[in-house]
C-alpha positions as CSV (number, residue, x, y, z in Angstrom):
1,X,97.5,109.9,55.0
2,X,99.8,107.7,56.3
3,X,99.2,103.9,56.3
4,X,102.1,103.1,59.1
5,X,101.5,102.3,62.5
6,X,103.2,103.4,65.4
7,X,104.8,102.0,68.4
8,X,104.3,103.4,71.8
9,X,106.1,102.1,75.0
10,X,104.5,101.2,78.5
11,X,105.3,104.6,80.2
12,X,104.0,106.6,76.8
13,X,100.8,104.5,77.4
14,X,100.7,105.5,81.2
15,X,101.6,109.3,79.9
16,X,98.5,109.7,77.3
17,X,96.0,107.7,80.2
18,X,96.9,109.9,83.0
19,X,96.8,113.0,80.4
20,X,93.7,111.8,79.5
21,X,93.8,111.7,76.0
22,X,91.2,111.3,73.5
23,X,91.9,107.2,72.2
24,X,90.3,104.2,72.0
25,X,92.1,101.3,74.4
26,X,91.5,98.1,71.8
27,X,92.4,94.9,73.3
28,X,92.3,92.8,70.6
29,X,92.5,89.4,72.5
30,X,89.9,87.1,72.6
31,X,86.7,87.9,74.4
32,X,87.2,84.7,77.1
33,X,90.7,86.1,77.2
34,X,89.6,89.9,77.6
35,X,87.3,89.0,80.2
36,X,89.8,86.9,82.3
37,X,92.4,90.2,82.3
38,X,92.9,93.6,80.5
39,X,94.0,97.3,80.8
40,X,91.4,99.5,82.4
41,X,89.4,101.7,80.2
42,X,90.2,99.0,77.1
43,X,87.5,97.9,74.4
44,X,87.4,94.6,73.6
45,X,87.5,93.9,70.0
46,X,88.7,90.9,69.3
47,X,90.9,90.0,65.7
48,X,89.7,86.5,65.0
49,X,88.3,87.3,61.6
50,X,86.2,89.2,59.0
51,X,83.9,91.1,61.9
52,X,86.9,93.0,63.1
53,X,86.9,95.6,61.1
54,X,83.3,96.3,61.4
55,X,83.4,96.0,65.0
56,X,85.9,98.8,64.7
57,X,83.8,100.8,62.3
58,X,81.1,100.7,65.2
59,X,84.0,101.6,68.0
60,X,85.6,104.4,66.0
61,X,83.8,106.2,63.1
62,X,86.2,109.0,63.7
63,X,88.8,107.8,61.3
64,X,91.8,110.0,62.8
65,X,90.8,109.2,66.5
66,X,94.0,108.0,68.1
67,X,93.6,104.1,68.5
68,X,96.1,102.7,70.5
69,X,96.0,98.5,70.3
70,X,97.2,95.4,72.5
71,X,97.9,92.0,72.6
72,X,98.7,89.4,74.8
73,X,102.5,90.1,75.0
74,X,105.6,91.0,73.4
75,X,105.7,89.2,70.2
76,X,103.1,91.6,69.0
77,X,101.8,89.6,66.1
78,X,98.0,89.6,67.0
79,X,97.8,93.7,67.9
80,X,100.5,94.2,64.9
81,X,98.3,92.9,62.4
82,X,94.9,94.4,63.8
83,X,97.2,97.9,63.8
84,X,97.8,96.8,59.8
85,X,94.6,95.8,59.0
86,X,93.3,99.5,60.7
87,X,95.8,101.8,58.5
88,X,94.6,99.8,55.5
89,X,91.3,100.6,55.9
90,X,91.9,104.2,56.2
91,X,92.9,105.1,60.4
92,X,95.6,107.3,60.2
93,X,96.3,107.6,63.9
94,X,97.2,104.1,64.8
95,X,99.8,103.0,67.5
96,X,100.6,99.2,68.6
97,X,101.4,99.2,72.3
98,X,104.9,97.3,72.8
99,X,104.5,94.4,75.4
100,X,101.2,94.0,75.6
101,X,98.8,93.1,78.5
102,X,102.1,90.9,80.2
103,X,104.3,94.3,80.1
104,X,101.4,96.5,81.6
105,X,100.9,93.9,84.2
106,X,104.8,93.6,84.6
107,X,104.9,97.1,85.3
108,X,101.9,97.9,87.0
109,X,103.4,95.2,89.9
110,X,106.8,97.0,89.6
111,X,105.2,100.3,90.3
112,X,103.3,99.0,93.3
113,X,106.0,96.9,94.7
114,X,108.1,100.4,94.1
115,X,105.5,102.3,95.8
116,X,105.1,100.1,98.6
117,X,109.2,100.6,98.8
118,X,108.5,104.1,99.2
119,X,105.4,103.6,101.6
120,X,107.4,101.5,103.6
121,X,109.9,104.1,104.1
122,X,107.8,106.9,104.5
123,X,106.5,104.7,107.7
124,X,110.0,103.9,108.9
125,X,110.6,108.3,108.6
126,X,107.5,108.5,110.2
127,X,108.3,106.0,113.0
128,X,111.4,107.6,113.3
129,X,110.2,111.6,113.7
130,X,107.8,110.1,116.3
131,X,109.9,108.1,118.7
132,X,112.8,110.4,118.5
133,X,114.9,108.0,117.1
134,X,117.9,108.3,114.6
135,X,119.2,106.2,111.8
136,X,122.5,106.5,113.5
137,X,121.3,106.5,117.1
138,X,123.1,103.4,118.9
139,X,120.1,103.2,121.6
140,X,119.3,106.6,122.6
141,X,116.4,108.7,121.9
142,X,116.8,112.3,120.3
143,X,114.0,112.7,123.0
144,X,116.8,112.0,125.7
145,X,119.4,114.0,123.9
146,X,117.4,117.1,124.1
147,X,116.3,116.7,127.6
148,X,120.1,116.5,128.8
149,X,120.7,119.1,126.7
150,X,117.6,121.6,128.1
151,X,118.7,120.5,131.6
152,X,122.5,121.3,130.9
153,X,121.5,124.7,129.5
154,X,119.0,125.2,132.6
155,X,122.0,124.5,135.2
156,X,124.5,126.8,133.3
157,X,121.6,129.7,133.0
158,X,120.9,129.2,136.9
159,X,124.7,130.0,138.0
C-alpha cells in the first residue's frame, strides 16, 4: 500500500469530473468558507482538528476509493496535510488538487471568457453567412455580387 499522495492538475480534475469517475470531491476548508464558495459536487470536510479523520471515515469507508482534496489556493498546506493525514490512516488512492478553489475558479472564468470568444465569433460567422457579407468585403454584399453575376450570365445566355 502506498502511503504517498498524489498531485493532480486543474485540467486532470476537469478530465476525471466530466469522465465521471468514481471520487470523493473533499474540500477541506472551513465550513463558513465552504459555504461562501467551492467546486461543484465537493464534500465539505473541514481539517481543523481531531474529527477529521472520522468525518472521513463516515464520507469514505471504502479505503481505496479515489479521494481527490482541495484547499483554498496554491500554497497547498491545508489539503497537503489532510492528503497526509488520509495515507497515514490507511487510503491508498489519495490525490491533492494543485491550486486549489482560486485555480478552479481562475480557470473556470478563463474557460467562459474563452467560450464567450468563441460564442462571439460564432455570432459574428453567423451575422456574416446571413447578411451576405465578407471579412474582406469593402461595402458590398455577396448578395449583390451574385445578383450582378446571375444577371451577367442571364444577358450572355439571352444572345
Amino acid at each position: 500500500m502506498s502511503n504517498t499522495t498524489k498531485t493532480i492538475t486543474t485540467s486532470e480534475l476537469r478530465r476525471l469530473r466530466s469522465a465521471k469517475t468514481d471520487m470523493l470531491l473533499v474540500d477541506v476548508l472551513a465550513k463558513e468558507q465552504f459555504a461562501k464558495d467551492h467546486i461543484e459536487g465537493a464534500k465539505n470536510v473541514p481539517f481543523d482538528g481531531a474529527d477529521f479523520l472520522p468525518s472521513m471515515a463516515r464520507a469514505a469507508s471504502n479505503k481505496s476509493k479515489k479521494i481527490v482534496v482541495y484547499g483554498a489556493g496554491s500554497s497547498g498546506s491545508t489539503s497537503s496535510d489532510a492528503a497526509k493525514a488520509l495515507t497515514g490512516a490507511g487510503y491508498t488512492d489519495v490525490h491533492t488538487f494543485e491550486g486549489g478553489l482560486a485555480e478552479w475558479r481562475r480557470a473556470e472564468k478563463g474557460a467562459r471568457s474563452g467560450d464567450d470568444k468563441a460564442t462571439a465569433m460564432h455570432a459574428e460567422a453567423g451575422a456574416k453567412a446571413t447578411t451576405g457579407t465578407s471579412p474582406v468585403d469593402t461595402g458590398g454584399s455577396m448578395g449583390a455580387v451574385h445578383e450582378a453575376e446571375h444577371e451577367k450570365a442571364r444577358k450572355a445566355g439571352g444572345k
